[in-house]
C-alpha positions in Angstrom: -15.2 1.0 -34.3 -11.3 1.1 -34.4 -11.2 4.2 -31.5 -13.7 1.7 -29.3 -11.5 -1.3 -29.9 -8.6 0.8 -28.8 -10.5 2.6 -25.5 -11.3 -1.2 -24.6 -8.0 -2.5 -25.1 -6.4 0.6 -22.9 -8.7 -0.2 -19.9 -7.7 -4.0 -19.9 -4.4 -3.1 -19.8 -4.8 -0.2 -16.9 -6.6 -3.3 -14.7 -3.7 -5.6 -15.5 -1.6 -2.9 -14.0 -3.4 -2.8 -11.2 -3.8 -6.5 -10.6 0.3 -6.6 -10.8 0.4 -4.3 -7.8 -1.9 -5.8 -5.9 -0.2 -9.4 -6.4 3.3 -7.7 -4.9 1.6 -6.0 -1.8 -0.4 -9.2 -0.6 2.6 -11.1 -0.6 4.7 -8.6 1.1 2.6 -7.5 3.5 1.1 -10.8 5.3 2.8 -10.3 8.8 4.6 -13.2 9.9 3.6 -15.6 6.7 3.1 -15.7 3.1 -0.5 -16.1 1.7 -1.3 -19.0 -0.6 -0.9 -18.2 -4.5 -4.2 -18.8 -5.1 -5.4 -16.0 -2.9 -3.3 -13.5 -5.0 -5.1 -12.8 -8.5 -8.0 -10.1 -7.5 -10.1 -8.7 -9.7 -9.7 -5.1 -9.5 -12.0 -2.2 -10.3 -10.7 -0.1 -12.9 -8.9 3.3 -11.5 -10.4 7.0 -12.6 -7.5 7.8 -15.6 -5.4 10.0 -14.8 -6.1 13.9 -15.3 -3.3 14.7 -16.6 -0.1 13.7 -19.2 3.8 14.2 -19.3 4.5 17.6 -17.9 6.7 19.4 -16.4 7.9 18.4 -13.3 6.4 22.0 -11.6 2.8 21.4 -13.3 2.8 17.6 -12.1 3.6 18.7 -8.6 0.6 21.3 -8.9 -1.8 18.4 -10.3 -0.4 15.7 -7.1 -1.2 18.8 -4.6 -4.6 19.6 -5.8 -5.3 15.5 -6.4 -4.9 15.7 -2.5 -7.0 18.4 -2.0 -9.9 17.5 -4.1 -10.5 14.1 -2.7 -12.1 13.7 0.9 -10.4 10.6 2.1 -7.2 12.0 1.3 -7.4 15.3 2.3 -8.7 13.7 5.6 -5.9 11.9 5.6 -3.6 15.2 5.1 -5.3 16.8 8.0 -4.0 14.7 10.3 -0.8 15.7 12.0 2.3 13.5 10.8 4.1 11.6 13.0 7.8 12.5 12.8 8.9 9.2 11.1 5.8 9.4 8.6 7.2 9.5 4.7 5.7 12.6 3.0 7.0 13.0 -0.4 9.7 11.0 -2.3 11.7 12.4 -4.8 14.6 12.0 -6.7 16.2 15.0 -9.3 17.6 12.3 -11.4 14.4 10.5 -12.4 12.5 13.7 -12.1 10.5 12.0 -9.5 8.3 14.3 -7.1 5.7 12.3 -5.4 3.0 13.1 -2.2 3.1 10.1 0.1 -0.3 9.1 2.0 -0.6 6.4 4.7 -2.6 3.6 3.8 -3.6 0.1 5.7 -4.3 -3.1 3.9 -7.8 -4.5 3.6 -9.0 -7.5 5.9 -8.0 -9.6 2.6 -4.6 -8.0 1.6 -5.7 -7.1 -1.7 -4.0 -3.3 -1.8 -5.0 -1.4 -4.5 -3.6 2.2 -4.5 -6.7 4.4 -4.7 -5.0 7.6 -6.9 -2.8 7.3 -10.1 -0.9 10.1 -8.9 -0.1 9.7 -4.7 2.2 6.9 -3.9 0.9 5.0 -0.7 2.6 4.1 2.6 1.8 1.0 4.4 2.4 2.7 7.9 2.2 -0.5 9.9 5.4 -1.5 8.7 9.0 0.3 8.1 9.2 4.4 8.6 11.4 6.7 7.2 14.4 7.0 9.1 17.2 5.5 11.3 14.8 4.4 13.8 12.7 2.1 11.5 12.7 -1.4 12.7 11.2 -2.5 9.1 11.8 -2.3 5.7 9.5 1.0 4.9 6.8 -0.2 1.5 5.9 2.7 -1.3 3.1 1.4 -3.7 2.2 3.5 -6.6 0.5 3.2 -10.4 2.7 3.5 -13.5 0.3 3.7 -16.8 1.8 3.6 -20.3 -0.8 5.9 -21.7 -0.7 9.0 -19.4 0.5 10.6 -16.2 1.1 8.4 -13.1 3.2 8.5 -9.8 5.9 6.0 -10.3 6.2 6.6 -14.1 9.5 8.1 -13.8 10.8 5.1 -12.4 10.3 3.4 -15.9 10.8 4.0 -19.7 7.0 3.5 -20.1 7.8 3.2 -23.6 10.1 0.5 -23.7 9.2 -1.2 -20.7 12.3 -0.9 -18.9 13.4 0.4 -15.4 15.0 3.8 -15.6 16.3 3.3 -12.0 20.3 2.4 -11.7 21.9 1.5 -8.8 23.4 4.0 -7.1 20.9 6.3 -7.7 19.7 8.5 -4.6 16.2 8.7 -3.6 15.0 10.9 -1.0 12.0 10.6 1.5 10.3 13.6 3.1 9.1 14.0 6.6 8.1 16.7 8.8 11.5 16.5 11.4 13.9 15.9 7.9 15.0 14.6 4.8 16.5 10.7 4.7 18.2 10.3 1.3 18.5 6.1 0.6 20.9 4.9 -2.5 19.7 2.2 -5.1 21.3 -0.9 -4.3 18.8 -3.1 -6.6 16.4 -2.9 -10.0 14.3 -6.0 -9.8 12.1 -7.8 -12.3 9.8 -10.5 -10.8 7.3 -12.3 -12.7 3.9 -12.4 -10.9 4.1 -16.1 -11.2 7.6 -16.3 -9.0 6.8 -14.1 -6.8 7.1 -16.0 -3.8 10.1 -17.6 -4.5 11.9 -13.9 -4.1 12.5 -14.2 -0.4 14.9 -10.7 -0.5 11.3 -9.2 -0.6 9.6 -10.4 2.4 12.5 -9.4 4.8 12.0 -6.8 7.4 15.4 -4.9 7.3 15.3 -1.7 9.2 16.7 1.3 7.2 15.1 -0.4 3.9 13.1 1.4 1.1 11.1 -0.7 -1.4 9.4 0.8 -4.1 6.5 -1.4 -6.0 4.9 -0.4 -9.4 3.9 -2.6 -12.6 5.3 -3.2 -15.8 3.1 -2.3 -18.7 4.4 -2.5 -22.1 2.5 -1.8 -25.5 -1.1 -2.1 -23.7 -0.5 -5.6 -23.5 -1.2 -5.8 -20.0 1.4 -6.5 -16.8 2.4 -10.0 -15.4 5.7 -8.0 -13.9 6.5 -6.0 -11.2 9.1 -3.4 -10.8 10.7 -3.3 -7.4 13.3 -0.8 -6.8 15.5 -1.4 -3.2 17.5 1.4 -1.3 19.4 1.5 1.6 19.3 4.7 3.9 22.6 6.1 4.0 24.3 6.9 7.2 24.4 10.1 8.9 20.8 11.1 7.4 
């Protein structure tokens, strides 16, 4: 009775997880105004778990690969030819962050939830990669505190922390280059401020914004982790 207890209480956290994405991304994705808050608290289906725990960084970029080859949507999605500003991979040797990036489009009702626990999604009709981007450029992605996910690295999954500093040097893939972007913020919001944090509805070309959840001790996630970079010049 104890183990079923315990399977139940890990899947309510996993869909509070998912619920905390999904509150970030409809706010910061409603072109040209912000939605109402009562539009913002979906219920979510539960995600598959993931495959796969903490490895090392070579076996988790074997497991993303084949997660892209062994699922049609997104291996029709990889199929298609990249534009030259389309983010492919993010990565960052510091945080041990390796990452396959797929383009994604919100739904009619700007509920996002990223399909895989281990591909980090690009909404494409916003910022690119690059100088030319005329928008800040959005990377959504799972964390889970009881196995592998995309954006775990960002986080001390244990202690519920951000293991992002500022200063820190991510780098986004594409098929003409690499853009490397420094950390110039860690955020904490609380789903229920959300939009009260104006910095993260501007449209600021040369902008990276990572969004992932804050789970701590299966007790579910009303926060979101939002890491900000700048692309640096000359990249």
């Amino acid at each position: 009775m104890a183990k079923r207890w315990l399977r139940i209480g890990l899947l309510g956290a996993l869909l509070a997880c998912l619920a905390g994405i999904a509150l970030v991304l409809s706010q910061i994705f409603a072109p040209g105004s912000l939605p109402a808050v009562g539009a913002l608290l979906p219920m979510l289906p539960a995600a598959s778990a993931p495959a796969t725990s903490a490895k090392p960084l070579a076996d988790q970029v074997s497991v993303l690969d084949s997660a892209v080859a062994n699922n049609t949507q997104e291996q029709q999605f990889a199929q298609q030819p990249p534009r030259p500003d389309q983010p492919l991979r993010v990565l960052s040797t510091e945080l041990g962050l390796n990452v396959p990036i797929l383009p994604s489009r919100l739904p009619a009702d700007r509920r996002f939830n990223p399909p895989s626990n281990v591909l980090a999604y690009w909404l494409d009709e916003y910022g690119s990669a690059g100088p030319a981007a005329k928008n800040t450029l959005y990377l959504a992605a799972h964390s889970w505190n009881d196995g592998y996910a995309a954006f775990n690295p960002l986080m001390n999954i244990a202690a519920g922390t951000a293991r992002v500093r500022i200063g820190q040097q991510l780098t986004i893939l594409t098929s003409t280059g690499n853009y490397r972007y420094r950390v110039t913020q860690v955020a904490d919001y609380r789903k229920s401020s959300i939009t009260s944090e104006k910095e993260l509805w501007k449209a600021i070309p040369g902008r990276l914004v990572l969004v992932t959840c804050f789970q701590l001790n299966d007790a579910g996630a009303n926060r979101n982790l939002v890491i900000y970079a700048q692309l640096e010049k000359g990249t």
